[in-house]
DOPA-95743 format. One record per residue (C-alpha): residue number from 1; residue in one letter; x, y, z. Coordinates in nm, 3 decimals. Example, Ala and Ser with C-alpha at 12.3 -4.5 7.8 and 13.67 -1.06 7.14 Angstrom:
BEGIN
 kolkol pafi      xx      yy      zz
      1    A   1.230  -0.450   0.780
      2    S   1.367  -0.106   0.714
This chain:
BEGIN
 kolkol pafi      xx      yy      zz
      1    X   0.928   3.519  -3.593
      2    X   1.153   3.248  -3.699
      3    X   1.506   3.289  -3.696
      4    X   1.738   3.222  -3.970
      5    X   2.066   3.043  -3.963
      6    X   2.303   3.229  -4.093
      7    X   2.655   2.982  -4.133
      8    X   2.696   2.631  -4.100
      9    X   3.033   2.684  -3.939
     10    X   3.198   2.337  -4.175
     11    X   3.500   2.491  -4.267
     12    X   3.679   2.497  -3.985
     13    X   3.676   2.124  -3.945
     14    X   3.674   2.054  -4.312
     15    X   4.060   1.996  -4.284
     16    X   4.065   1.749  -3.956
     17    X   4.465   1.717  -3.910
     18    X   4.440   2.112  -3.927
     19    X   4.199   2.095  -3.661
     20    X   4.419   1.829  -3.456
     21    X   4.731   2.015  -3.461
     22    X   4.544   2.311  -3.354
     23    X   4.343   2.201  -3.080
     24    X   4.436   1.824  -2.951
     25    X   4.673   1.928  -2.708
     26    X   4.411   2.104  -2.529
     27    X   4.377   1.899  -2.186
     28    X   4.185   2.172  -1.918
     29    X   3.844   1.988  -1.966
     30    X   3.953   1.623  -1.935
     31    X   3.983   1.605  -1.533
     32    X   3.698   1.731  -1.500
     33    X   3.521   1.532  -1.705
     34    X   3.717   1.192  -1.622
     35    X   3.585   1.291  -1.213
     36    X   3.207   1.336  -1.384
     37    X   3.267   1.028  -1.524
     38    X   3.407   0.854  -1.277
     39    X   3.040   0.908  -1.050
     40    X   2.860   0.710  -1.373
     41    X   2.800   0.373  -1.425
     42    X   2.666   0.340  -1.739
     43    X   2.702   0.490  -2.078
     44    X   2.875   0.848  -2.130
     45    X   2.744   1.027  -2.450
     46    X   2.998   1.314  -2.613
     47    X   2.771   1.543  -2.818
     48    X   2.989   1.736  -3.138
     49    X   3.280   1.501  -3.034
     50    X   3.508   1.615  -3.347
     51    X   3.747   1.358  -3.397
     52    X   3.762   1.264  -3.036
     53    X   3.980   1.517  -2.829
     54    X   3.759   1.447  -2.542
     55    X   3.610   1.108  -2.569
     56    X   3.929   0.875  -2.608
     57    X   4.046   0.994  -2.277
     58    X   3.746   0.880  -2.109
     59    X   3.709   0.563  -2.311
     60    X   4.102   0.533  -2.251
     61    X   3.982   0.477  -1.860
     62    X   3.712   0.191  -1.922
     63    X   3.401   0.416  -1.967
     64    X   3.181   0.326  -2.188
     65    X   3.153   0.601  -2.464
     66    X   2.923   0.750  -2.735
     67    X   3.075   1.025  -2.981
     68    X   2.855   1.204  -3.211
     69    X   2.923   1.465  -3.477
     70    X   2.763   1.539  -3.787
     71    X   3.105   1.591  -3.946
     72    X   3.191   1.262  -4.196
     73    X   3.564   1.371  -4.198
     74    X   3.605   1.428  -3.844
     75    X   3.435   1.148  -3.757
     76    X   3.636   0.903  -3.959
     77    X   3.958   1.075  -3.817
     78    X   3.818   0.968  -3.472
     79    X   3.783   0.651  -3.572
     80    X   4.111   0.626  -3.727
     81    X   4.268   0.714  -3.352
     82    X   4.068   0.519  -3.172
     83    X   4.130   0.187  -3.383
     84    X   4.489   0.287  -3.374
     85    X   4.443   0.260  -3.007
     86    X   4.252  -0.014  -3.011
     87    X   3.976   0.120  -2.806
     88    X   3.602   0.004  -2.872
     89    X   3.391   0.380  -2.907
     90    X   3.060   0.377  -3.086
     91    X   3.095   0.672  -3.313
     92    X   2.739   0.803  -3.495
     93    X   2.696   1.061  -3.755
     94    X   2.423   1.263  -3.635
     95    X   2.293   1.624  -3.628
     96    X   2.328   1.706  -3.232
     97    X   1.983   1.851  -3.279
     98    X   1.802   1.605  -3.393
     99    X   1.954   1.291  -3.211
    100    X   1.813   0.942  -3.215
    101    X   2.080   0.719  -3.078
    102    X   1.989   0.376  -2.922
    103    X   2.135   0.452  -2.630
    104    X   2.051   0.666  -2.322
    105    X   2.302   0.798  -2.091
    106    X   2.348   0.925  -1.693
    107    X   2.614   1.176  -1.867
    108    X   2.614   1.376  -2.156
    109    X   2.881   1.669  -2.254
    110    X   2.992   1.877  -2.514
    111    X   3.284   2.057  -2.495
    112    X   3.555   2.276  -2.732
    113    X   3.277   2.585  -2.678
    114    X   3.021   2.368  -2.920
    115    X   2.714   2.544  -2.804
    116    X   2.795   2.859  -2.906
    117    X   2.752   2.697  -3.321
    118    X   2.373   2.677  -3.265
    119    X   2.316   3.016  -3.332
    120    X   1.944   3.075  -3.308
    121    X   1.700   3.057  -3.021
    122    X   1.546   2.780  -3.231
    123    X   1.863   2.601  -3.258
    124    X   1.998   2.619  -2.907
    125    X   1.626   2.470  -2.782
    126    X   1.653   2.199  -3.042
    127    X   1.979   2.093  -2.896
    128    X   1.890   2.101  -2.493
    129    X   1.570   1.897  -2.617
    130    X   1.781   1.622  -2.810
    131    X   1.992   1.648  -2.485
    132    X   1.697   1.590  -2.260
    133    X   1.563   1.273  -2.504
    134    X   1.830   1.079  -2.452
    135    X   1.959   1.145  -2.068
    136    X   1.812   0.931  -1.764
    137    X   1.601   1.119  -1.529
    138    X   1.830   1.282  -1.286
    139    X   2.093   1.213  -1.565
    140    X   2.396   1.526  -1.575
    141    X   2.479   1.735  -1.864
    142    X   2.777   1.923  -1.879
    143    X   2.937   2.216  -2.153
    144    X   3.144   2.510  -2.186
    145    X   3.121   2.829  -2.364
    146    X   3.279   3.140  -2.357
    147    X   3.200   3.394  -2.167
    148    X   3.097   3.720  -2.314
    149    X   3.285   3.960  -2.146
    150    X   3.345   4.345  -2.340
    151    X   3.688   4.230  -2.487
    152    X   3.584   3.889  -2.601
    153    X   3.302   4.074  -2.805
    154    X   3.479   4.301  -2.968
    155    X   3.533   4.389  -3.325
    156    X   3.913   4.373  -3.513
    157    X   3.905   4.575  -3.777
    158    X   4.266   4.483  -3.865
    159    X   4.438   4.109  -3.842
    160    X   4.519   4.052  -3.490
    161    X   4.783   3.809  -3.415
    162    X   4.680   3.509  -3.216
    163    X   4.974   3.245  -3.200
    164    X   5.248   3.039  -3.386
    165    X   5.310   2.653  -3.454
    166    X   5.476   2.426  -3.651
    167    X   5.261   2.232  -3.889
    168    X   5.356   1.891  -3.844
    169    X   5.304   1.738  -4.169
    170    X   5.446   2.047  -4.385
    171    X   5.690   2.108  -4.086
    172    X   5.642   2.488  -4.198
    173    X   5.582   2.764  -3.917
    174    X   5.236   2.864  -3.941
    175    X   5.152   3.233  -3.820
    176    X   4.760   3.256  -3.677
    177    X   4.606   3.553  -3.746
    178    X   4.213   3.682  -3.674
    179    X   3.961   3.893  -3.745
    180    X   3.629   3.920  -3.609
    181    X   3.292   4.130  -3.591
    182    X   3.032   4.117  -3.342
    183    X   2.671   4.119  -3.423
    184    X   2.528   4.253  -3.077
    185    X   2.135   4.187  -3.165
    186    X   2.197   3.851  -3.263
    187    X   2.476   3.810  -3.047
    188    X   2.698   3.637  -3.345
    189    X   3.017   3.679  -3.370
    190    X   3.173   3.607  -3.710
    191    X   3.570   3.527  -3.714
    192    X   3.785   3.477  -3.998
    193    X   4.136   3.292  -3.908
    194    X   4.425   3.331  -4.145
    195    X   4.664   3.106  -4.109
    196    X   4.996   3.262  -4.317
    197    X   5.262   2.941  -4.389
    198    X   5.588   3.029  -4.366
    199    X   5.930   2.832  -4.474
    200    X   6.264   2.833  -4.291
    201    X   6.347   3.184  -4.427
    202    X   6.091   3.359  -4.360
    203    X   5.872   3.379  -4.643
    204    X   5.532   3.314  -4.674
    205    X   5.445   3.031  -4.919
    206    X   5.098   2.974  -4.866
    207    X   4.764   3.106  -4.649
    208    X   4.475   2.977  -4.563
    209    X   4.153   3.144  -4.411
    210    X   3.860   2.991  -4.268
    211    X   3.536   3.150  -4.143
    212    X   3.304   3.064  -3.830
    213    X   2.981   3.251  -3.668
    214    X   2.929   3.185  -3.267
    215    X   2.677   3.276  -3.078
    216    X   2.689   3.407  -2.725
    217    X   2.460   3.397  -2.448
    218    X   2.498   3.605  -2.114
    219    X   2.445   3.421  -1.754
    220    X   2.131   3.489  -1.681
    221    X   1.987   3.427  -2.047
    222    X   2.162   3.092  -2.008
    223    X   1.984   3.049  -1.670
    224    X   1.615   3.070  -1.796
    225    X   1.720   2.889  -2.128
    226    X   1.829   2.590  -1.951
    227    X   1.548   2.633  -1.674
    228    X   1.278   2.643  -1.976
    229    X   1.393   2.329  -2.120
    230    X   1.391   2.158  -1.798
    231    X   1.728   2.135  -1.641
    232    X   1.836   2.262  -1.289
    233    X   2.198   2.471  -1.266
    234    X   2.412   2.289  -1.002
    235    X   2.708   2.447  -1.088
    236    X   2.832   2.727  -1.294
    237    X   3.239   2.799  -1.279
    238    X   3.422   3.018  -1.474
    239    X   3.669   2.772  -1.628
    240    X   3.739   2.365  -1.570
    241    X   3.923   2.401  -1.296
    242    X   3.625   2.502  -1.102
    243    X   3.712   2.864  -1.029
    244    X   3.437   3.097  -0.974
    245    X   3.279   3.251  -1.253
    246    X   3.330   3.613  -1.211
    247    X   3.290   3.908  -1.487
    248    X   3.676   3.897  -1.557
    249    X   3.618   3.521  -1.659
    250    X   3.710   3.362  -2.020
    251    X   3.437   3.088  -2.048
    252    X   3.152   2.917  -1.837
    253    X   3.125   2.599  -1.760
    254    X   2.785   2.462  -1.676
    255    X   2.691   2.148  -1.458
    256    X   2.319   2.073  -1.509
    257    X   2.055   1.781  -1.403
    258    X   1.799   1.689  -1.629
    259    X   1.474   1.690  -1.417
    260    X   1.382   1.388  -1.229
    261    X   1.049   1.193  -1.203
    262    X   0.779   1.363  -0.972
């Protein structure tokens, strides 16, 4: 029976500078993926690239670098930075499941815990298989997700808070809050974030929710998914810093190489 997809998961990144100031400063994956990189000659490909977190740091070194998204407005906000920087990155506005890029890489990646948006069986195989299409034989592949440990999955029935920032454009303090509610047979996990806006007294003056549905997959269902679509596990670690992944661990982060000719 075919699945059905259940969110498209736009509106978090439907406000890019939101996203930005949420998530750019966000550094633990780029040494890892600047020493990946540094082992690869030709062209690196970043798939759901946003609006570039990860792929102006690597083209910021002299690699050669692909970033692909199928959002419009992040995508022109990475091209914004990058021109501002002055750096030469092909950006393409593609579904990551149905790539067809002119290009073919030794490395591909996707990082910021983008697997976990394809959220059916169908999806996730769709993706690996666009992956597979466009990487060299022997050619690496490389993501992180979370990992679903008991506290991670569980429910908030109330708004939990999650952190405070200053919004740099409003310069107001903005006051994260979440809720979420886990799905364990489809293994979705739908979040709302509210984001309350606060000026210098105190008082809220505005608040903004979003909603987003992830899907999470256990070890050894990753295992076979990846073995069934024709990649070999060299490494698994439980965060980028390449601890080992244990059952206390936050996310996993997966090495893999695409299957080489016989």
């Amino acid at each position: 029976m075919q699945e059905k997809k259940t969110h498209y998961n736009f509106e978090e990144y439907d406000d890019p500078a939101l996203y930005d100031g949420e998530n750019e400063s966000y550094t633990s994956d780029i040494p890892f993926l600047l020493k990946w990189a540094s082992l690869t000659k030709g062209a690196i490909i970043d798939i759901a690239c946003g609006t570039g977190r990860a792929t102006i740091p690597l083209a910021r070194q002299g690699h050669r670098v692909t970033g692909v998204d199928v959002h419009k407005g992040m995508l022109d906000e990475a091209r914004r930075k990058s021109s501002d920087l002055d750096l030469e990155i092909d950006w393409v506005q593609q579904d990551c499941m149905n790539l067809n890029l002119e290009t073919s890489a030794d490395l591909i990646y996707t990082v910021g815990n983008s697997f976990q948006h394809f959220l059916t069986n169908e999806e996730q195989d769709k993706l690996l298989a666009s992956v597979s299409r466009h990487l060299n034989p022997d050619g690496i592949f490389i993501f992180g997700t979370r990992f679903p440990g008991a506290e991670e999955l569980s429910s908030t029935a109330t708004e939990e808070f999650w952190k405070t920032y200053e919004d740099e454009e409003s310069k107001l303090q903005v006051d994260v809050y979440c809720l979420s509610s886990y799905d364990a047979i489809s293994q979705i996990q739908h979040n709302t974030t509210i984001r309350k806006y606060k000026n210098d007294a105190g008082e809220e003056v505005k608040e903004k929710k979003t909603e987003i549905s992830l899907r999470y997959v256990f070890p050894r269902e990753m295992e076979r998914l990846l073995a069934e679509n024709g990649f070999k596990v060299l490494n698994v670690y439980g965060d980028w810093n390449e601890n080992p992944l244990t059952s206390g661990s936050k996310e996993m982060v997966y090495v893999c190489q695409k299957a080489g000719r016989q």
